[in-house]
N, CA, C and O of each residue as an XYZ file, in Angstrom:
544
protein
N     112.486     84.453    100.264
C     113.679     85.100    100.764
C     113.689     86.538    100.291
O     113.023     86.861     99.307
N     114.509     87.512    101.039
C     114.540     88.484    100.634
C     115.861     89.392    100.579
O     116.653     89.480    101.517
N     115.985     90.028     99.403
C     116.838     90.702     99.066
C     117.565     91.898     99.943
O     117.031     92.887    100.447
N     119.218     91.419     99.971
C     119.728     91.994    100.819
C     120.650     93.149    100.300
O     121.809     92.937     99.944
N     119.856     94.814    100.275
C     119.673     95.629     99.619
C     121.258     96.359     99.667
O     121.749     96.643    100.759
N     121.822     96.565     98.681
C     123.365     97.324     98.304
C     123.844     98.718     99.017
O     124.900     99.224     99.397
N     122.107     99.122     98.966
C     122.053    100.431     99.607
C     121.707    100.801    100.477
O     120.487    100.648    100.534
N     122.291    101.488    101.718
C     121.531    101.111    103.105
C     120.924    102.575    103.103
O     121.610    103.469    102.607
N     119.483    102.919    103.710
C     118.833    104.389    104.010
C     120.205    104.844    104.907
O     121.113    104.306    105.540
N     119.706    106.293    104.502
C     120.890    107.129    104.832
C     122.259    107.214    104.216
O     122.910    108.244    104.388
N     122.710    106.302    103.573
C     124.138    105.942    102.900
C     124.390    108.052    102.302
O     123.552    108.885    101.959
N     125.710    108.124    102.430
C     126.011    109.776    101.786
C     125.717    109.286    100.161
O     126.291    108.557     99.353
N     124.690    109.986    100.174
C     124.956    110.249     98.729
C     126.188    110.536     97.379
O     126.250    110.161     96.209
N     127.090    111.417     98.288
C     128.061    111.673     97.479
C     129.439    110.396     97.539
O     130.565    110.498     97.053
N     128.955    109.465     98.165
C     129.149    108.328     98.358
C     128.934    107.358     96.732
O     129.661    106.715     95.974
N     127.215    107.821     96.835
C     126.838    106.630     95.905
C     127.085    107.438     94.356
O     127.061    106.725     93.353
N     127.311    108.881     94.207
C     127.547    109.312     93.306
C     129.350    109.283     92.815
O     129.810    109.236     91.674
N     129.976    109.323     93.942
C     131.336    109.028     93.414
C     131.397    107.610     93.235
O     132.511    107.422     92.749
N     130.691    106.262     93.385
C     131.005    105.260     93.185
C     130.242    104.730     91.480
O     130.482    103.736     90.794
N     129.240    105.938     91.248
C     128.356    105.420     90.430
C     129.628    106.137     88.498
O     129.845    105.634     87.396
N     129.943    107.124     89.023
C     131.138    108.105     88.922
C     132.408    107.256     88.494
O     133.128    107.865     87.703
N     132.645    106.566     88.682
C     134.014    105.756     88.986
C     133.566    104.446     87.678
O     134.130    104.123     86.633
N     132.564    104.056     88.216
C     131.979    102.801     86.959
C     131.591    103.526     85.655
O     131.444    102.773     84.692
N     131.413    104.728     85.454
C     130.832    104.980     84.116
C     132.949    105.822     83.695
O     133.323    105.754     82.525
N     133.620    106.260     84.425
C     134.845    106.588     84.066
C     135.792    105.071     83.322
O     136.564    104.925     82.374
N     135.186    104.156     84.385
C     135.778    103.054     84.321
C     134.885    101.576     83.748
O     135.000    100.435     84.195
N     134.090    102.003     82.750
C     133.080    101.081     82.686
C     133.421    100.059     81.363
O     132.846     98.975     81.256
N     134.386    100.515     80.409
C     135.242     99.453     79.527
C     135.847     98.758     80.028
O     135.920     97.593     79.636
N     136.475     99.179     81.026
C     137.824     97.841     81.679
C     136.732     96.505     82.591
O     136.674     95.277     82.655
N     136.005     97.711     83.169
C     134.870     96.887     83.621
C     134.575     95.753     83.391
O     134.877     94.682     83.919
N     133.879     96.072     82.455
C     133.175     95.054     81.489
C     133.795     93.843     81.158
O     133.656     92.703     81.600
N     134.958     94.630     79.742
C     135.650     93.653     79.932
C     136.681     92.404     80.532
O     137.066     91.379     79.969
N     136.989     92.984     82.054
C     137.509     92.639     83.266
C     136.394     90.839     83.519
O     136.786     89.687     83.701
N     134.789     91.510     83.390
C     133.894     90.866     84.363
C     132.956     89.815     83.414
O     132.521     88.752     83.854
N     132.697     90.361     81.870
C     131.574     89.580     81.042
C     132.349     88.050     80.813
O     131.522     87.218     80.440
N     133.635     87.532     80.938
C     133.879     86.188     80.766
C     134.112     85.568     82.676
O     134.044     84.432     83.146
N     134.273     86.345     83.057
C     134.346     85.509     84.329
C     133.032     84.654     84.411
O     131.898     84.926     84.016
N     133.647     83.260     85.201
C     132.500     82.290     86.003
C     132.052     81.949     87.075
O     132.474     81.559     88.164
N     130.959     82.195     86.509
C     129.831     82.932     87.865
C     128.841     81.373     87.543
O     127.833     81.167     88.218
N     129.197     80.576     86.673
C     128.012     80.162     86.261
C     127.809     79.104     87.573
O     126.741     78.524     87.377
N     128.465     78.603     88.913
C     128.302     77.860     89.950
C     126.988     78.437     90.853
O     125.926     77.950     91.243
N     127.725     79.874     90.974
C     126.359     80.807     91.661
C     125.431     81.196     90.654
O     124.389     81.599     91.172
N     125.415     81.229     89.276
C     124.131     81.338     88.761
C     122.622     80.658     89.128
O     121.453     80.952     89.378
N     123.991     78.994     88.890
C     122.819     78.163     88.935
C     122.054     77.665     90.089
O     121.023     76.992     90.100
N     122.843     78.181     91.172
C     121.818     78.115     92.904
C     121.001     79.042     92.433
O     119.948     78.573     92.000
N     121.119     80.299     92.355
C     120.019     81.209     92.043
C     119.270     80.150     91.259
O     118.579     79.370     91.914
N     119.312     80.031     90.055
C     118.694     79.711     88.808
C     117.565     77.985     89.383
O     116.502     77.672     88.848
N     118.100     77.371     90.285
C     117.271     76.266     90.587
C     116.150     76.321     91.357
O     115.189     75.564     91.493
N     116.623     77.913     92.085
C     115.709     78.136     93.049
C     114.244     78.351     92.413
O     113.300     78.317     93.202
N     113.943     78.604     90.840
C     112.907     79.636     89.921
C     112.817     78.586     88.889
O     113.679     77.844     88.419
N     110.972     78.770     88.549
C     110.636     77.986     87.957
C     111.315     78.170     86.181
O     112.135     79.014     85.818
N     110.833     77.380     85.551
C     111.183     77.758     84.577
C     110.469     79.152     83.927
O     109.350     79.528     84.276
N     111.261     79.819     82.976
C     110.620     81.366     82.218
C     110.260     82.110     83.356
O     109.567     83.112     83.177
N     110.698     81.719     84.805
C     110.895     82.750     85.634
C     111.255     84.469     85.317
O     112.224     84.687     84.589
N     110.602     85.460     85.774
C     110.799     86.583     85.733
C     112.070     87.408     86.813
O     111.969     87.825     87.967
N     113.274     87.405     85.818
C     114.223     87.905     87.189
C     114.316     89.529     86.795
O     113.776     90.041     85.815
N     115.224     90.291     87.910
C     115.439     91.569     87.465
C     117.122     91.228     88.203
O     117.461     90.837     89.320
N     118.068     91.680     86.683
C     119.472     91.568     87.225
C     119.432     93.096     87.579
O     119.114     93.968     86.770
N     119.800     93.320     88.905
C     120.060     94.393     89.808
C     121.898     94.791     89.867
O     122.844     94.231     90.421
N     121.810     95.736     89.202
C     122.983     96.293     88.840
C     123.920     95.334     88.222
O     124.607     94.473     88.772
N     123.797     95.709     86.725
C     123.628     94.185     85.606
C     125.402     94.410     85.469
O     126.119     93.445     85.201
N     125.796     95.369     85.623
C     127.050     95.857     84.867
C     127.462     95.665     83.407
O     127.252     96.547     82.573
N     128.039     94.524     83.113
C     128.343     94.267     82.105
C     127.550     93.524     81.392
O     127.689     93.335     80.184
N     126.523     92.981     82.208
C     125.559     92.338     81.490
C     125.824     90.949     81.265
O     125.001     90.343     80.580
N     126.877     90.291     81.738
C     127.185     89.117     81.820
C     125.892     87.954     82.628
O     125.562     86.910     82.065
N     125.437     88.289     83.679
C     124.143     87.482     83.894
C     123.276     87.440     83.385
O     122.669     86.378     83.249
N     122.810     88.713     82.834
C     121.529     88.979     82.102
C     121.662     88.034     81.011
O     120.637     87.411     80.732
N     122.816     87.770     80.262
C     122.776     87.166     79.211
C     123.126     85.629     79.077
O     123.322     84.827     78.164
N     123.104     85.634     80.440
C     123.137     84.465     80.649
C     121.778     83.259     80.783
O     121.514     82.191     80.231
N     121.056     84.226     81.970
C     119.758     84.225     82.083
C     119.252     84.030     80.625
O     118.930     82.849     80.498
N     119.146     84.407     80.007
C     118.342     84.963     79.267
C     118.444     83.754     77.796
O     117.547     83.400     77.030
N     119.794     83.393     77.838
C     120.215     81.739     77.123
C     119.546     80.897     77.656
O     119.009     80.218     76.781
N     119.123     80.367     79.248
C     118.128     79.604     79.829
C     117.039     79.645     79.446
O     116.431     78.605     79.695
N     116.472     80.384     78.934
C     114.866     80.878     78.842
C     114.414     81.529     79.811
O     113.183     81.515     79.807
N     114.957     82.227     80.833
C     113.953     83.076     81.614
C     113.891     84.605     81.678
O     114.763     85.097     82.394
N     113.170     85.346     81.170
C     112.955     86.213     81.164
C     113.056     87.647     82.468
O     112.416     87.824     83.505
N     114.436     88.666     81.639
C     114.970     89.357     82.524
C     114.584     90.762     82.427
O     114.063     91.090     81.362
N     114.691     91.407     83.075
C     114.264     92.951     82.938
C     116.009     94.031     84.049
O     116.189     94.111     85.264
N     116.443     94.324     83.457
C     118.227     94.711     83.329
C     118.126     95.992     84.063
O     117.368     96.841     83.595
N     118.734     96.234     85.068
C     119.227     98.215     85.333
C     120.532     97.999     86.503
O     120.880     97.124     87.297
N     120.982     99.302     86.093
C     122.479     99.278     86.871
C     122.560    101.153     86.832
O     122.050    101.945     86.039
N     123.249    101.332     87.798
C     122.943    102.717     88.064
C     123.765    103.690     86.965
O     123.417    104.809     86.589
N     125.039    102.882     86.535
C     125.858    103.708     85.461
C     125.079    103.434     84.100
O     124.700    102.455     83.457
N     125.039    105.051     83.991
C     124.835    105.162     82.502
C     125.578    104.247     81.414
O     125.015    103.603     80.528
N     126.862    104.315     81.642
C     128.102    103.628     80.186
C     128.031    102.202     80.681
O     128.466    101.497     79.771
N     127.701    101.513     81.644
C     127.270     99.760     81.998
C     126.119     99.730     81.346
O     126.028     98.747     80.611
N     125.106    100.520     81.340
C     123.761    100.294     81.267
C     123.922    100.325     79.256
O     123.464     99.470     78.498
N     124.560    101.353     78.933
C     124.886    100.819     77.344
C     125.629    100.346     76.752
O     125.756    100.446     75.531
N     126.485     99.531     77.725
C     127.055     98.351     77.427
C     126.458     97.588     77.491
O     126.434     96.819     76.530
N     125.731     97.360     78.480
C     125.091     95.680     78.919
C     123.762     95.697     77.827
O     123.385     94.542     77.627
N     122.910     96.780     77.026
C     122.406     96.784     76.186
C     123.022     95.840     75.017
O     122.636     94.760     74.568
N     123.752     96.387     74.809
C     124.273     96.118     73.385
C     125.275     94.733     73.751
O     125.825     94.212     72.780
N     125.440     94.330     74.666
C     126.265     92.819     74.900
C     124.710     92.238     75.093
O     124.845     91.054     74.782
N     123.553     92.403     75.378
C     123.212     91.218     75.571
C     121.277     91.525     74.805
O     120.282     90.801     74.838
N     121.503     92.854     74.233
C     120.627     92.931     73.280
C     119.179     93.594     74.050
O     118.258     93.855     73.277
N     119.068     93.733     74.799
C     117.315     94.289     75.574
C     117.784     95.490     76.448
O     118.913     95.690     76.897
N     116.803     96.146     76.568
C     116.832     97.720     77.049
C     117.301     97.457     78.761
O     116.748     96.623     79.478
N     118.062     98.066     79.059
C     118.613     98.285     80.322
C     118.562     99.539     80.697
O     119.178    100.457     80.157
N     117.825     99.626     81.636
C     117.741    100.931     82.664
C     118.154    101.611     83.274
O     118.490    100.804     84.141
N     118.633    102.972     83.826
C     119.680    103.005     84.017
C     119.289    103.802     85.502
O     119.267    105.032     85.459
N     118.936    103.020     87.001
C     118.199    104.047     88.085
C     119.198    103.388     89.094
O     119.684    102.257     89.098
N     119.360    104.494     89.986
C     119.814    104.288     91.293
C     119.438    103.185     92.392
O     118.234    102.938     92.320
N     119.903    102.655     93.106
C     119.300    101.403     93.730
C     118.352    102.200     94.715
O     117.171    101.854     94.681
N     118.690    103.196     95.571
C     117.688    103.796     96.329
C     116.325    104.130     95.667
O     115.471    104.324     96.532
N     116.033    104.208     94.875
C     115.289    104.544     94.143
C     114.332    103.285     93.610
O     113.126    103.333     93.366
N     115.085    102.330     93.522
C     114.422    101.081     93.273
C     112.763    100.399     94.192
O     112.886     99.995     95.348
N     111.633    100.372     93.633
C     110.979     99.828     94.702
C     109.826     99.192     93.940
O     108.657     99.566     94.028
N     110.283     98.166     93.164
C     109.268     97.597     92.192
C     109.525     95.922     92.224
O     109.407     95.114     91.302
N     109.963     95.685     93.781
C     110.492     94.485     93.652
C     109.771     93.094     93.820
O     110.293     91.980     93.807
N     108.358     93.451     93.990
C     107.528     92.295     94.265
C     106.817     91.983     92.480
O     105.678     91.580     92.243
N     107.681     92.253     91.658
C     107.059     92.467     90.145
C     108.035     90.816     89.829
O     107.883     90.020     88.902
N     108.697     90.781     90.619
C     109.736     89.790     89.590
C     109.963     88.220     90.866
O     109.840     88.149     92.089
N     110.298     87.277     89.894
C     110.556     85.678     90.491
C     111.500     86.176     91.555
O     111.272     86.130     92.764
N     112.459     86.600     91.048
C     113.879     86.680     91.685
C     114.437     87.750     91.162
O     114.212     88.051     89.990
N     115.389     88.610     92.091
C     115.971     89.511     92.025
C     117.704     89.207     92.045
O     118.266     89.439     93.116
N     118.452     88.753     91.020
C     120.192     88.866     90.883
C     120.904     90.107     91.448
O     120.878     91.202     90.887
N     121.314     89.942     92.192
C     122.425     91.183     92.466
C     123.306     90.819     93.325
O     123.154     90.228     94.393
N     124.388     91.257     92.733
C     125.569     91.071     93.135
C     126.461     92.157     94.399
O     126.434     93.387     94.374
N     127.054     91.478     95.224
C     128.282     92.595     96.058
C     129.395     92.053     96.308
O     129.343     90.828     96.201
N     130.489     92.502     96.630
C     131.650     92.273     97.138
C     131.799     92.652     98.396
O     131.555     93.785     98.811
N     132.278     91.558     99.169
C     132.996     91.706    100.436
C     134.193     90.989    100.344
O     134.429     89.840     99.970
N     134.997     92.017    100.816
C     136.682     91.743    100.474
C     137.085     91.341     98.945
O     136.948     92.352     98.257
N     137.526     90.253     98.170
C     137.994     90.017     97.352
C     136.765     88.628     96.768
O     136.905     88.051     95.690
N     135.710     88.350     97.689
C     134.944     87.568     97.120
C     133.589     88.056     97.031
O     132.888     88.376     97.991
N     133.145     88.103     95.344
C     132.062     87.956     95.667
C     131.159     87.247     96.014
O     131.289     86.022     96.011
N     129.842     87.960     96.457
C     128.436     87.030     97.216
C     127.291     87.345     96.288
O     127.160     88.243     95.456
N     126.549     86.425     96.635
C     124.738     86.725     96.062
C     124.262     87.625     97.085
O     124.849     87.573     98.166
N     123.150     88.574     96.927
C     122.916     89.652     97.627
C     121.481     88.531     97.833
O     121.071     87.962     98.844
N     121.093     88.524     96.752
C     119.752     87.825     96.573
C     119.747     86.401     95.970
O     120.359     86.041     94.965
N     118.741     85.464     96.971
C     119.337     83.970     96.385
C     117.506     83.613     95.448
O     117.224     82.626     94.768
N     116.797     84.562     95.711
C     115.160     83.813     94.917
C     114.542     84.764     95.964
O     115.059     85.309     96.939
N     112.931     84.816     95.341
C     112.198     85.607     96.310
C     110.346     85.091     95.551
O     110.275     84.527     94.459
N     109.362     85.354     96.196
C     108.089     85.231     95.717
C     107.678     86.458     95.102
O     108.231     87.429     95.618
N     107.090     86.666     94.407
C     106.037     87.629     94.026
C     104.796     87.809     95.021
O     104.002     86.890     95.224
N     104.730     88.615     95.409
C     103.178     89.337     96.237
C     102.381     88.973     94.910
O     102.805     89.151     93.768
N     100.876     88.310     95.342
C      99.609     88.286     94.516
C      99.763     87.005     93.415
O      98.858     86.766     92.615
């Protein structure tokens, strides 16, 4: 399966910079708003789909609440979210280096089991990405 990308070509930039803008202004309430919510129903569809010590990449980790979730399972995650102040939050909530790059920018995606990322439409969120193969 394949990942159904946050960012569409062409999107205004000053689009993705006032939104990226808004999460690092607003990235305490954030956090703490989002790291106890339960997600763990949709984790675990993702999570059945991948073998065990699966390689995921949580795609715009925010608070870091999946990553560290993941990562209690045993499978091995590799973390980035485009805000700087998520990206050192979700460090330090869940302990491993988080990256901090734009999704357009992203193109390293045949490296990992499965790709997590999250969106909202309307008031619910969805899985963007439910599992995927590795090329090779």
């Amino acid at each position: 399966m394949y990942c159904q990308w946050l960012w569409k070509a062409g999107a205004d930039m000053s689009q993705t910079e006032k939104t990226i803008n808004y999460y690092n202004q607003n990235a305490a309430s954030f956090a703490f708003g989002t790291q106890d919510a339960d997600m763990e129903e949709l984790r675990r569809k993702f999570a059945d789909k991948l073998g065990a010590e699966s390689f995921i990449l949580d795609f715009g980790c925010g608070s870091g609440r999946d990553t560290r979730a993941f990562l209690s399972d045993g499978f091995r995650v590799e973390v980035l979210d485009g805000s700087e102040e998520l990206c050192r939050i979700a460090k330090q909530y869940c302990g491993i280096p988080v990256r901090q790059m734009h999704f357009q920018d992203f193109s390293e995606k045949n490296r990992y089991d499965g790709i997590c990322a999250w969106r909202k439409r309307g008031s619910q969120p969805m899985f963007a990405q439910v599992g995927m193969q590795k090329n090779g």
